[in-house]
Every structure is written in structure tokens, then in C-alpha cells.
C-alpha positions in Angstrom: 93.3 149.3 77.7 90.6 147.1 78.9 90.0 149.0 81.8 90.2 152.4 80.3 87.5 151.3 77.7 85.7 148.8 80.0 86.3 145.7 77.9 87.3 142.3 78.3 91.5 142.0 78.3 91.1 138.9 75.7 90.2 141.8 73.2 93.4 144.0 74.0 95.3 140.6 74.2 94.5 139.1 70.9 94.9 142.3 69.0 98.2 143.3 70.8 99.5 139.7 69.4 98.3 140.5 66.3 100.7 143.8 66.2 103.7 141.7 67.7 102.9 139.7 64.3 102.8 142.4 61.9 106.1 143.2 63.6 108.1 140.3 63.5 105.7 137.8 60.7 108.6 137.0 58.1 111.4 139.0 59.7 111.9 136.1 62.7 111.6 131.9 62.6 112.2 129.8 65.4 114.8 126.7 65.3 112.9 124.6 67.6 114.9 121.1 66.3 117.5 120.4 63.2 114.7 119.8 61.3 111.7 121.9 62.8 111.7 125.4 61.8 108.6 127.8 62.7 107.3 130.9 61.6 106.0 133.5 64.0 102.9 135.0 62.4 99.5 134.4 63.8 95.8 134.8 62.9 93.7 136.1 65.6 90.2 136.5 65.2 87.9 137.8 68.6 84.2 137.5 69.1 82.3 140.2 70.5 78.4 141.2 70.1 77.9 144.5 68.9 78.5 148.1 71.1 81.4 146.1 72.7 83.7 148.9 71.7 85.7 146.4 69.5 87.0 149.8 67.1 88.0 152.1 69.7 90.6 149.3 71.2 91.3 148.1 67.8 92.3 151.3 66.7 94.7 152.2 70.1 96.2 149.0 70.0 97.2 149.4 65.9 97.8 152.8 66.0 101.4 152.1 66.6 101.8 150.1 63.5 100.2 153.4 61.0 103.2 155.6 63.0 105.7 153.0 62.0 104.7 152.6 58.4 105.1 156.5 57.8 108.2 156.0 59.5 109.2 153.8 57.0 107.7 155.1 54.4 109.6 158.8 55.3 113.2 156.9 55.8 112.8 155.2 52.0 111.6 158.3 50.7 115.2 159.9 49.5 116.3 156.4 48.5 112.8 156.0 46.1 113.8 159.2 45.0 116.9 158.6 43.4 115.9 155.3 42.3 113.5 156.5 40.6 115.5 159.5 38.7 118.3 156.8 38.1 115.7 154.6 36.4 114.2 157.7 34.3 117.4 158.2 33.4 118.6 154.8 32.5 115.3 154.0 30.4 115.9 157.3 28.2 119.1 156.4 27.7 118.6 152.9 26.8 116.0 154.4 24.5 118.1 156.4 22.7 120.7 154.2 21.7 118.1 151.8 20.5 117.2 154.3 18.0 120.5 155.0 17.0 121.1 151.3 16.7 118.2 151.2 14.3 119.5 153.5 12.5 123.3 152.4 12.3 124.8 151.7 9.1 128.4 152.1 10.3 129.3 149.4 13.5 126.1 148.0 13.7 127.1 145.2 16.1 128.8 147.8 18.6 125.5 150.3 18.2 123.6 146.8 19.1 126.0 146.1 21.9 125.6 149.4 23.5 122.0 149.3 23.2 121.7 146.1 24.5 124.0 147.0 27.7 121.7 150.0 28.4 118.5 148.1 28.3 120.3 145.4 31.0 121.7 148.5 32.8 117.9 150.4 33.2 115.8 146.9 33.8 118.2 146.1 36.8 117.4 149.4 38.5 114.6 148.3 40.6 112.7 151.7 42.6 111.7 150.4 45.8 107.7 150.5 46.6 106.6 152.5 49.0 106.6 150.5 52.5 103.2 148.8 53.8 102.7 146.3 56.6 99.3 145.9 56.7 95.9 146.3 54.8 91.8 145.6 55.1 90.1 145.5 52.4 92.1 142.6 50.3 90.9 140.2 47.2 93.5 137.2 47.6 95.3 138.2 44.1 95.5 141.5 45.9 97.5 139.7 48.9 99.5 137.7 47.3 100.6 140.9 45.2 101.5 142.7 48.2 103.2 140.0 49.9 105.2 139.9 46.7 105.7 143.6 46.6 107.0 144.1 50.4 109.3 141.3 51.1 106.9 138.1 51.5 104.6 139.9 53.6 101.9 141.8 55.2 99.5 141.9 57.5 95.5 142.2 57.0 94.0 144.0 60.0 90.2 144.3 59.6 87.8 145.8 62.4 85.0 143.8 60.5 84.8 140.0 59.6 83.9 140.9 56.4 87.7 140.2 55.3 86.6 136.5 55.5 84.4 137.2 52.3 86.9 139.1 50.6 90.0 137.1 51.0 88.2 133.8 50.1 86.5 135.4 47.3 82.4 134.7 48.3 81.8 138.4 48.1 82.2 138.8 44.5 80.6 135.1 44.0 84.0 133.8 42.7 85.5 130.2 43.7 87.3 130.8 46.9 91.1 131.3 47.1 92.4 129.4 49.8 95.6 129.3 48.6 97.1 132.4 49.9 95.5 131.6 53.8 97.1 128.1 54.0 100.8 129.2 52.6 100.7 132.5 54.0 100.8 131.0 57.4 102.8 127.9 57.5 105.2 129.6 55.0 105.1 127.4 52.2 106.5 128.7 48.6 103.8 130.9 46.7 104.4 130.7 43.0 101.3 132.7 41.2 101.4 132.6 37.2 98.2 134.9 35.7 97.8 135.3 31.9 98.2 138.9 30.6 100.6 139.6 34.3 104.0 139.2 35.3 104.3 136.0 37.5 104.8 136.5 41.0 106.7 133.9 43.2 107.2 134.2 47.6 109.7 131.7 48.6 108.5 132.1 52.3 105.0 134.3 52.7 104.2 134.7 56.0 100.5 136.0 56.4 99.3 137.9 59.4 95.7 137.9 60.2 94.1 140.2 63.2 90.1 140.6 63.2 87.8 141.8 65.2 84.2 140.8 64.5 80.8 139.6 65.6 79.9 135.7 66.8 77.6 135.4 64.0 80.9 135.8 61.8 82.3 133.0 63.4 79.0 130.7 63.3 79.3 131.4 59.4 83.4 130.2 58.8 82.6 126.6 58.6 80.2 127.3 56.0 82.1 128.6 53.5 83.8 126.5 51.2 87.0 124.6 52.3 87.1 126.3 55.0 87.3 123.1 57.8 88.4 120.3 55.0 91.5 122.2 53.7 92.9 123.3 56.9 91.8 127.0 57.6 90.0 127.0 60.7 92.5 125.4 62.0 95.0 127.7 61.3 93.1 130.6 63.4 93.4 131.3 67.2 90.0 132.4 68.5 89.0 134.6 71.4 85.4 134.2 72.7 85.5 136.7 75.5 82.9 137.1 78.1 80.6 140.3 77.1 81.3 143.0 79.5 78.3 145.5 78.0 75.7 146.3 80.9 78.2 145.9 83.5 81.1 148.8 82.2 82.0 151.9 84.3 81.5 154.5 82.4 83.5 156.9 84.3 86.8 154.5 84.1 90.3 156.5 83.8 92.3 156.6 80.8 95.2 154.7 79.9 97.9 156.6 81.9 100.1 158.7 79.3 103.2 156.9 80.2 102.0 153.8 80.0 100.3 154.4 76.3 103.3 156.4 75.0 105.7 153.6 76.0 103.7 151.0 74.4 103.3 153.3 71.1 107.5 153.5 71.3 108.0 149.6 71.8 105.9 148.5 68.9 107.3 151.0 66.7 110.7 150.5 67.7 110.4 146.6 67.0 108.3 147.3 63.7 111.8 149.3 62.8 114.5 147.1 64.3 113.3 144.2 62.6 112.5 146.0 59.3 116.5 146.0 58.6 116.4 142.4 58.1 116.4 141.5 54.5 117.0 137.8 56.0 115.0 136.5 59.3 116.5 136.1 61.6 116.7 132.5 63.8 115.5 132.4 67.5 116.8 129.0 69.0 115.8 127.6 72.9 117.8 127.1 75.2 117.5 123.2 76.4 115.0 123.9 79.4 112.9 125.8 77.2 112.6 122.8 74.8 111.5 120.5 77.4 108.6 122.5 78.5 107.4 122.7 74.7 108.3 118.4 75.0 105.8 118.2 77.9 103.4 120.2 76.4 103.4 118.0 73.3 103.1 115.1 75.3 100.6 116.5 77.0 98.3 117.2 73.8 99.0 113.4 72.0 96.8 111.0 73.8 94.2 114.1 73.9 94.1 113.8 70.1 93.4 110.4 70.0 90.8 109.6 67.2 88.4 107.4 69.7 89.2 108.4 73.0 91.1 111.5 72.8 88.9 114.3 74.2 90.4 116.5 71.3 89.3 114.5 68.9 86.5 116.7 67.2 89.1 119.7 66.8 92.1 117.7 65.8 92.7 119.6 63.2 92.9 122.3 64.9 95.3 121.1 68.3 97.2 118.8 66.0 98.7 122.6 65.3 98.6 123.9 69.2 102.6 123.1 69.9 103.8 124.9 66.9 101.1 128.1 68.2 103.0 128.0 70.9 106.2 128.4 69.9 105.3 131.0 67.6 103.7 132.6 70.8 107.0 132.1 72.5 108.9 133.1 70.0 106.6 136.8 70.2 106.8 137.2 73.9 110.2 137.1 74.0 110.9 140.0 70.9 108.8 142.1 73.2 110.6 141.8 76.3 114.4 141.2 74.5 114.5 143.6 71.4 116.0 146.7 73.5 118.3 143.9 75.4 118.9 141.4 72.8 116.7 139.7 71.7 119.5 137.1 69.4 119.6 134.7 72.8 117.6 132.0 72.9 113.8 131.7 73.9 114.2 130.8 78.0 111.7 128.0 79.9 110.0 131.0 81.7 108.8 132.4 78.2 107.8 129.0 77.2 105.2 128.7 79.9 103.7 132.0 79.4 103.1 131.0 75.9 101.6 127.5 76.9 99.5 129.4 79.2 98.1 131.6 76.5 97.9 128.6 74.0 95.7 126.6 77.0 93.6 129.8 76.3 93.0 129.1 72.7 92.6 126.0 73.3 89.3 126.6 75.6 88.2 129.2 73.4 89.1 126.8 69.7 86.6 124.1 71.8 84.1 126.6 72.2 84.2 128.3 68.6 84.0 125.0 66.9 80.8 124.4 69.7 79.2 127.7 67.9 80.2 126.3 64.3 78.2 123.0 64.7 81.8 121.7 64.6 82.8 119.8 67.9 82.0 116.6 69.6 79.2 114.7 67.7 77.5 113.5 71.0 77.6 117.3 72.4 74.4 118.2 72.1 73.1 114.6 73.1 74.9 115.3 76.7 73.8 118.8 76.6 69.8 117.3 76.9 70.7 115.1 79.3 72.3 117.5 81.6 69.0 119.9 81.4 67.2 116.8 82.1 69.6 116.5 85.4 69.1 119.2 86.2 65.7 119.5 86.4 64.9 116.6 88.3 67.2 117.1 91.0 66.0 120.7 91.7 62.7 118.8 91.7 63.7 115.5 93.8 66.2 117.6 96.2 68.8 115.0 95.7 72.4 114.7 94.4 72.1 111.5 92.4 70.2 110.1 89.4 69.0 106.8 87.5 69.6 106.0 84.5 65.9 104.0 83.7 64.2 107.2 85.3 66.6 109.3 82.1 65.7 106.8 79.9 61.9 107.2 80.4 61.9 110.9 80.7 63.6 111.0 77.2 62.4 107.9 75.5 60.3 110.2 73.6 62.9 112.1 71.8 64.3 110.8 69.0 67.8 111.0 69.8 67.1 108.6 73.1 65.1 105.6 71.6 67.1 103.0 73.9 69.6 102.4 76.4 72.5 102.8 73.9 71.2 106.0 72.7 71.9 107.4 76.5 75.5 105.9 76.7 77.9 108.5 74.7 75.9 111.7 76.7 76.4 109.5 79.9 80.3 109.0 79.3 80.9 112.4 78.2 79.3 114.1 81.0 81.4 111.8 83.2 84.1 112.5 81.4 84.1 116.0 81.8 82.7 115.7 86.0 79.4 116.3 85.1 78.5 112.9 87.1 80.2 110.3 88.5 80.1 106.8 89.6 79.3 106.6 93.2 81.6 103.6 93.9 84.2 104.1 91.9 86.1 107.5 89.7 87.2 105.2 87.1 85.0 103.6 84.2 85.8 100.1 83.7 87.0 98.5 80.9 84.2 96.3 80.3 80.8 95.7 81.8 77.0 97.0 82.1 77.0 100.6 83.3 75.4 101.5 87.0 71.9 102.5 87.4 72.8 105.9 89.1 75.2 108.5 88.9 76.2 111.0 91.7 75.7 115.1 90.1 78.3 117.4 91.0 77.1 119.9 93.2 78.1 122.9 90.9 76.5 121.6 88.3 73.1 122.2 90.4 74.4 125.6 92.0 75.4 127.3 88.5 71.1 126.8 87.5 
């Protein structure tokens, strides 16, 4: 697909997961430890300028899903059908003997007790609604309605990021609903009571989200009310993918038929298969498996670390990253299992391709939160000092620079009105390679910092 349409394969990716969700969100959980149990629905959300031909792969890569809702929709049909005939009936006939019971002078208890035992009889007839997995446009009462409605979920699929306004409620200037994003992703019970309507209760919603949109969408998320304090941007796996307009071939080939058709027949097959499941079912992993999600999560703990953890302005977000992963996992192997089996356990080999994709998320979470003003408070401190490197040793010719001459190019600027304005830009730009001690690669403990710093030499050949 990204070939055929000359776009980046993050697009393709993130939406393709998206449909793996709308699949398998509420249908499957994941057993990862007695007393860890994960959902497997995801919101995506992917970045691309405009005339990146965000609909046309949008629309190839969902199509599937519309074919397997009318396939649904057609297999219920006959069953609505009856239901609905059997309710007519039942309700007329429940009607009718209420009359009479009205009206009964002789018996009066029995004419109540048939009455009675007709209105039980038609309210327990319940028609079935007509299936849906996903929607766009959606006000959060909506959601939660049609979560209710089709068995605790659904998914919303938007080509536009105007969803964000809708679902929180901003668009018609009411007080945002979060309510509805937060449960309907880690699957916590949904009760909803509304005056004048029925109440409506989800023991376990599961929420799928799949957007495509524009940057400036993503600039705007942290702005909107409760949107970083109560949890959802944290919640969302973002794709920032390189822009590939101005550089497309705009005689590329298609998507080969065989390849497109199969992919239509696998998502719709899974879409079906796991529609039968008035339960979810339980993925477990197999003891290998587990220890590459143990690594992984010891890999991310010292990197959340509150002072020194250089995950500490998104922690919110990674705090989430090993659970992303098993619900990646858990994803990857329904789509390579469900024609095979997919009740066995999640294998090692799965596990890694999902850390792999969640290292992704990871780089791209760093650099959403970057364009939301959102990240590391001393970012854009380093980010002035770096231009300033830069700068002077295109002019100078050399590979090394001091901190007094820094301190006196930027003295001026009010972020750098001493030497201790310059240290947290220093030490992030050697955390991250930028520079580098010339006697030494570690920082020690204690101590005055040197007086120059070696520059990385591709640091100097990427300007």
C-alpha cells in the first residue's frame, strides 16, 4: 500500500493495527500473570501535512471492515426478522389480555396472572440491533450508547481529527467527556444513568480509536481540557511519519490483486471468526514469551525515573508502553494464528515484533509530546545551545567547544544569565551524544564541569 500510493508505511501500519483492533477490541484479553489481564484495543492517531493521500490509504486499509459489517449485518438479518415478528406478536398479545384483565369481573386474579405472564413473556424478547463495528462522527453519549448496543464495543475510525472535538465535547462548547476515552480503553465498568433514559451499564467497554489527521491536530490535544492530567494522551500511540510529498513516483504500480484480495479475506475472516464470541476469549504466553515482555519492563523502569530517567517528561505515557505491547502482541499473533489456531499461546518471536513496534511509539510519543510543548522542560534550552554549536564550529573548523566562550555568546538571552543556566542544556546534550567529555564518557558524580566538550561529528555533517 505505501508503495502503490507513494506514502510512508507508518500510515498503512498504524491504520492496519487499527483494523486488527476493530477486529479483536473486546472479543480477545491477554493473561499476561494471575493477576494481570489486558485488553487488546488500541488508539492510533498518524500525522501527516495535507495532500499526503492520508484518505485514499485510509479508505483501502478499512474497506475490509464495511464488507464485514454487511456480512454481519446480512447473516443476523433472518434472526432480526423473527425477533422482531415474535416481539410484535408478544406485545399484542400481552396487550390484549391486559384489556381483558381490566375488564374481568369473573377470575380476576387468573385474568391478572395471565396478563402479567404475557407482559414478562414479550419484555424478555429482545430483537437484536443491527450489527456495527465502527463509526466517525460520535458525541460521547453517542459512544457509550453504541458500545452498549453492540456488545461493549466499537470502533471510531475518523479520516479527520475532528473526532477529538466531538468525542470530548469542545465542538458543541459543552464540558468534555472523558469518561468514555479513559474506560473504553483500559476496560473499566461503564455505568451511565441520564434523566428522562434508560441507564446504560458496560461491564468491560473496550474502545478502538484509528485517526488519520494533520500535525496541527496534534499540537492542539494537550490543549484541550484534561486531556494530559487525566490520562488521555497517554493512552494514544502516535505516528509522526516522514512526509514523502515532493519526492512520490507518480507512476508507482498498484497493489498486486492477490495480494489486496487476500488481505480483504483475512480481516474479514477475523472480523467474523471472532464475532461468534459472546465471551473473549484468553490468549496466555508461553514462558519465553513472558520473559521478553520481563526485559522489556525492566528495560523502561530506570528510564522513568522522575530525576534521572530520560522518560521522565512522558511518564505518563511509557509508564503504559509494556501493557501496548502486549496488546500489540496479543494482535500480531490473531493475524498470523486465526486460520491455524490462534487459542495457543502468544510465542517470544511475536513478543519481539511487538517491542519492536512499541520502540516505534516510543520515538514517535517523544516527538508528539516535543510538538505539544509537552516533553523535557530543558528541551528547548539544549536545542539553543546546539544551534549555538553548531555555528561556531562551522565557523572555527574545529570539533570541540568551551563552555565560557557559550556562556558569553548567550549571556544575552534570558534563559542563559549564568553558568547554571548552561548546565541542564549541557547534560542533556551529553546525554543524548550531542557532546562529550574528552577525557572521560562518564559524568562524575560530583565536581565542576570541564571547560570544553568534544561535538559529534554528525552533529556538524547533518547542518
Amino acid at each position: 500500500m505505501a508503495e502503490a500510493t507513494q506514502t510512508p508505511a507508518d500510515l498503512a501500519g498504524s491504520v492496519a493495527l487499527a483494523c486488527l483492533s476493530t477486529a479483536a477490541g473486546g472479543k480477545v484479553l491477554v493473561q499476561v500473570d494471575r493477576s494481570w489481564l489486558e485488553q487488546v484495543n488500541l488508539y492510533t492517531v498518524t500525522a501527516l501535512p495535507p495532500g499526503s493521500r492520508k484518505s485514499p490509504v485510509f479508505r483501502a486499509m478499512t474497506g475490509p471492515l464495511a464488507d464485514a459489517e454487511v456480512a454481519l449485518q446480512e447473516t443476523t438479518a433472518e434472526q432480526r426478522v423473527e425477533a422482531e415478528l415474535a416481539a410484535r406478536i408478544a406485545h399484542a398479545r400481552a396487550e390484549d389480555l391486559a384489556k381483558k384483565a381490566e375488564r374481568a369481573t369473573a377470575n380476576p386474579h387468573e385474568a391478572m396472572a395471565d396478563a402479567t405472564a404475557a407482559a414478562k413473556e414479550a419484555a424478555a424478547i429482545t430483537v437484536p440491533a443491527v450489527p456495527r463495528l465502527m463509526t466517525d462522527d460520535v458525541t460521547p453519549e453517542s459512544c457509550v450508547s453504541l458500545m452498549a448496543t453492540h456488545g461493549g464495543r466499537i470502533a471510531v475510525l475518523s479520516a479527520e481529527g475532528d473526532v477529538f472535538a466531538t468525542l470530548t465535547g469542545t465542538r458543541y462548547s459543552a464540558a468534555p467527556n472523558l469518561g468514555v476515552f479513559l474506560k473504553g480503553h483500559v476496560g473499566d465498568k461503564l455505568q451511565v444513568d441520564r434523566k428522562g433514559r434508560e441507564a446504560e451499564s458496560i461491564e468491560r467497554p473496550a474502545l478502538t480509536l484509528g485517526v488519520t489527521t494533520q500535525p496541527g491536530t496534534l499540537q492542539g490535544l494537550a490543549a484541550q481540557p484534561g486531556f494530559r492530567d487525566r490520562g488521555v494522551l497517554a493512552r494514544i500511540l502516535y505516528s509522526l511519519p516522514v512526509n514523502t510529498v515532493g519526492q512520490r513516483d507518480n507512476q508507482a504500480q498498484p497493489v498486486p490483486e492477490p495480494t489486496e484480495q487476500t488481505y480483504r479475506d483475512a480481516l474479514r475472516t477475523l472480523v467474523l471468526l471472532l464475532a461468534d464470541h459472546d465471551t473473549p476469549h484468553t490468549l496466555d504466553l508461553t514462558p519465553d514469551a513472558r520473559q521478553v515482555l520481563l526485559d522489556f519492563q525492566d528495560w523502561i523502569e530506570p528510564r522513568l525515573h522522575p530525576q534521572t530517567g530520560q522518560l521522565a517528561p512522558i511518564t505518563d505515557w511509557a509508564s503504559k508502553l509494556a501493557g501496548t505491547v502486549v496488546r500489540l502482541a496479543a494482535l500480531l499473533h490473531l493475524a498470523h494464528t486465526f486460520t491455524t489456531g490462534y487459542a495457543t499461546p502468544i510465542t517470544a518471536d511475536t513478543m519481539h515484533a511487538a517491542e519492536r513496534i512499541g520502540r516505534y511509539y516510543l520515538d514517535h510519543a517523544l516527538a508528539v509530546y516535543d510538538l505539544m510543548g509537552q516533553s523535557h522542560p530543558d528541551l528547548d534550552a539544549a536545542r539553543e545551545v546546539l544551534d549555538w554549536i553548531t555555528k561556531q564550529c562551522n565557523k572555527t573548523g574545529l570539533h570541540t567547544i568551551s563552555r565560557r566562550d557559550a556562556l558569553r555568546s548567550l549571556h544575552g538571552r534570558a534563559r542563559f544569565a549564568s553558568a547554571a543556566d548552561l548546565e541542564p542544556a549541557f547534560n542533556l546534550l551529553e546525554d543524548h551524544g550531542y557532546i562529550r567529555r574528552p577525557d572521560a564518557t562518564d559524568k562524575p558524580a560530583k565536581g565542576r564541569p570541564p571547560s570544553t566538550y568534544e561535538v559529534h561529528p554528525a552533529v556538524l555533517a547533518t547542518q
